[in-house]
C-alpha positions as CSV (number, residue, x, y, z in Angstrom):
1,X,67.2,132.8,75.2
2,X,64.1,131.3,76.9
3,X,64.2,127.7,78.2
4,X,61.5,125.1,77.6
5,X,59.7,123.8,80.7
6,X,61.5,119.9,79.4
7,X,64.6,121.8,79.5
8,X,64.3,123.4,82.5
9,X,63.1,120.1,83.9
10,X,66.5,118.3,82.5
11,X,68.8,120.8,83.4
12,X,67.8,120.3,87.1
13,X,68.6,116.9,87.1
14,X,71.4,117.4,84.8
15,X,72.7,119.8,87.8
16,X,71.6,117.1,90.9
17,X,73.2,114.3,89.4
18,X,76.4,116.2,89.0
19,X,76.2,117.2,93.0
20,X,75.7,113.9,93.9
21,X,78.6,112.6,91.9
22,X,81.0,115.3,93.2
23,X,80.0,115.1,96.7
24,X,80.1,111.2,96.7
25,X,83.5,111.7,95.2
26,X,84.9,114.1,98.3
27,X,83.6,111.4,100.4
28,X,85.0,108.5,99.2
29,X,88.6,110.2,99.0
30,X,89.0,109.2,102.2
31,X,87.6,105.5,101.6
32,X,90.2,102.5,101.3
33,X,92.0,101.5,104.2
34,X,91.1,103.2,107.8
35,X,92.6,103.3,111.2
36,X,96.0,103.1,111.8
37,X,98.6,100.9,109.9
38,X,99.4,97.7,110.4
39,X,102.2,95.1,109.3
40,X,103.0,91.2,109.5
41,X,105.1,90.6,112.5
42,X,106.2,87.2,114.1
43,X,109.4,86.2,115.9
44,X,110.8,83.3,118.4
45,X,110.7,83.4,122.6
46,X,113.5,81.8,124.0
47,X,114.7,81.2,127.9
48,X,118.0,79.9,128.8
49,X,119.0,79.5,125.1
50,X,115.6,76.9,124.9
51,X,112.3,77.7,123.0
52,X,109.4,78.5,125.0
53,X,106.1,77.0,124.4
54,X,102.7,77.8,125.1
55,X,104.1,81.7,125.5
56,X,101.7,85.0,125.4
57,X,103.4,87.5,123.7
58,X,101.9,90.7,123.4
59,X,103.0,93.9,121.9
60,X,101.0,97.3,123.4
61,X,101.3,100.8,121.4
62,X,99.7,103.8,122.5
63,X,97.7,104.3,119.2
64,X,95.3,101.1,119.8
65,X,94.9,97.3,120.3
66,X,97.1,95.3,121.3
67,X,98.9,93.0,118.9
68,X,98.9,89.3,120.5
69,X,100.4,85.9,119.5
70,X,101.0,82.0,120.9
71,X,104.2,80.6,120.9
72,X,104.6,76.8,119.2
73,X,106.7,73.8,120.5
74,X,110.1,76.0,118.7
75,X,109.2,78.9,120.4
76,X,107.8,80.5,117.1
77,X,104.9,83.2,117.2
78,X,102.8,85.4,114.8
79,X,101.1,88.5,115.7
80,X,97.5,88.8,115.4
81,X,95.0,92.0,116.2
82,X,91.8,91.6,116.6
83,X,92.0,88.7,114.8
84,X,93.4,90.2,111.9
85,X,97.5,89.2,110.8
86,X,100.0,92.0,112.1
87,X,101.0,94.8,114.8
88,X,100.2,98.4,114.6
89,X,103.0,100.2,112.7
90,X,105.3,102.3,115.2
91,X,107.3,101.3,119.0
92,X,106.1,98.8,121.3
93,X,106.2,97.4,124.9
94,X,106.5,93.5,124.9
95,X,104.9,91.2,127.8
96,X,105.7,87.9,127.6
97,X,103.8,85.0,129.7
98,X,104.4,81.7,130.1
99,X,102.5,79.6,132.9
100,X,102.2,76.0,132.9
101,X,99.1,74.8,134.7
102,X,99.9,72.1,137.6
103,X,96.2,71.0,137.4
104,X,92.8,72.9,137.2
105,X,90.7,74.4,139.6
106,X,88.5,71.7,141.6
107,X,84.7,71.6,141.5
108,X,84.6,72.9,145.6
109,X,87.5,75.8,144.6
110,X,85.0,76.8,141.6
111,X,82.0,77.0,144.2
112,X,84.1,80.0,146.3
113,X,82.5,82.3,144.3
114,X,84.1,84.9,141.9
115,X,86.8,85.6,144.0
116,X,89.6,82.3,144.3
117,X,92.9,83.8,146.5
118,X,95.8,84.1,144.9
119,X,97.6,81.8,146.8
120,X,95.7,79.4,145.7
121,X,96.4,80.4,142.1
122,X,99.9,80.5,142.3
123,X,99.8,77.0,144.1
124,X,98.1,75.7,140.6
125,X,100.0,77.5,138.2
126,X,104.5,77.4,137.3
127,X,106.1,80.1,135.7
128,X,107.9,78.5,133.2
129,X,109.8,82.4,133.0
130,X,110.4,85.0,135.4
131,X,107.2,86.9,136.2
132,X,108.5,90.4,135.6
133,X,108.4,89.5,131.8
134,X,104.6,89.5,132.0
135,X,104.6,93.5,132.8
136,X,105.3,95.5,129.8
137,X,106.2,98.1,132.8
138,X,109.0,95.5,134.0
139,X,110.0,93.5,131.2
140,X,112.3,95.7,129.9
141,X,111.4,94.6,126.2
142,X,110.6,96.5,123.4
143,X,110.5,96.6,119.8
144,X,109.4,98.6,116.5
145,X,106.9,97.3,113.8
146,X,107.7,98.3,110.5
147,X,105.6,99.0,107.6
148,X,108.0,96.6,105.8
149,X,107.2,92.9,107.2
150,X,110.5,91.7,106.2
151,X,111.8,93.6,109.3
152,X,109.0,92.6,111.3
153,X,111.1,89.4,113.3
154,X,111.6,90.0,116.6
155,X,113.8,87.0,118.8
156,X,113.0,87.7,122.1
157,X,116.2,85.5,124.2
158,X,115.1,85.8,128.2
């Protein structure tokens, strides 16, 4: 059977469109959500049976960012990483800060330059909980984010 130069001509495209559909098929397979998994996570801080305010808690995973919140006047948190609602799936280490500023650095402290000691820090600032709560190395908490959010509430009672 001989071809006709038009249908030579459309059978090329014919063939090029169908590449292109298949290969921009393979390569969206992958397309939807990236990176690793993340969930909805919040939970309460707590010292001495009283809610900590103004608390840093942070949740580390070896797999990525870290998964950070600020506690309200109950004590009351919800994760956020990079600025997006939830943890990374999988086990953590918890830090937990909470420093109360006694007043800010003066105008003549500031001119020191970009190094201020750190006795001079710890003069300005209160731990308002033990300090070795602030290392995820010392704290001794950790935790597991879930996939399902419902089991993503985690009371942390210093």
């Amino acid at each position: 059977m001989k071809l006709s130069s038009t249908t030579k001509h459309t059978f090329g495209w014919q063939a090029l469109a169908g590449f292109v559909y298949c290969a921009g098929a393979l390569l969206c397979q992958g397309c939807g959500r990236t990176g690793p998994l993340m969930a909805e996570a919040d939970g309460k801080v707590t010292y001495q049976g009283k809610p900590v305010p103004g608390a840093t808690v942070v949740f580390i995973t070896e797999l990525g960012q870290p998964a950070m919140g600020q506690t309200d006047a109950e004590g009351k948190f919800t994760l956020l990483t990079q600025g997006q609602a939830g943890a990374l799936v999988g086990p953590v280490r918890v830090s937990i800060t909470a420093i109360h500023e006694k007043r800010p650095l003066t105008d003549q402290e500031m001119d020191q330059g970009k190094y201020i000691p750190p006795e001079l820090l710890n003069s300005l600032r209160k731990n308002l909980i033990p300090t070795k709560y602030s290392n995820p190395d010392t704290s001794g908490l950790s935790a597991t984010v879930s996939e399902d959010p419902e089991k993503n509430h985690f009371d942390f009672d210093l």
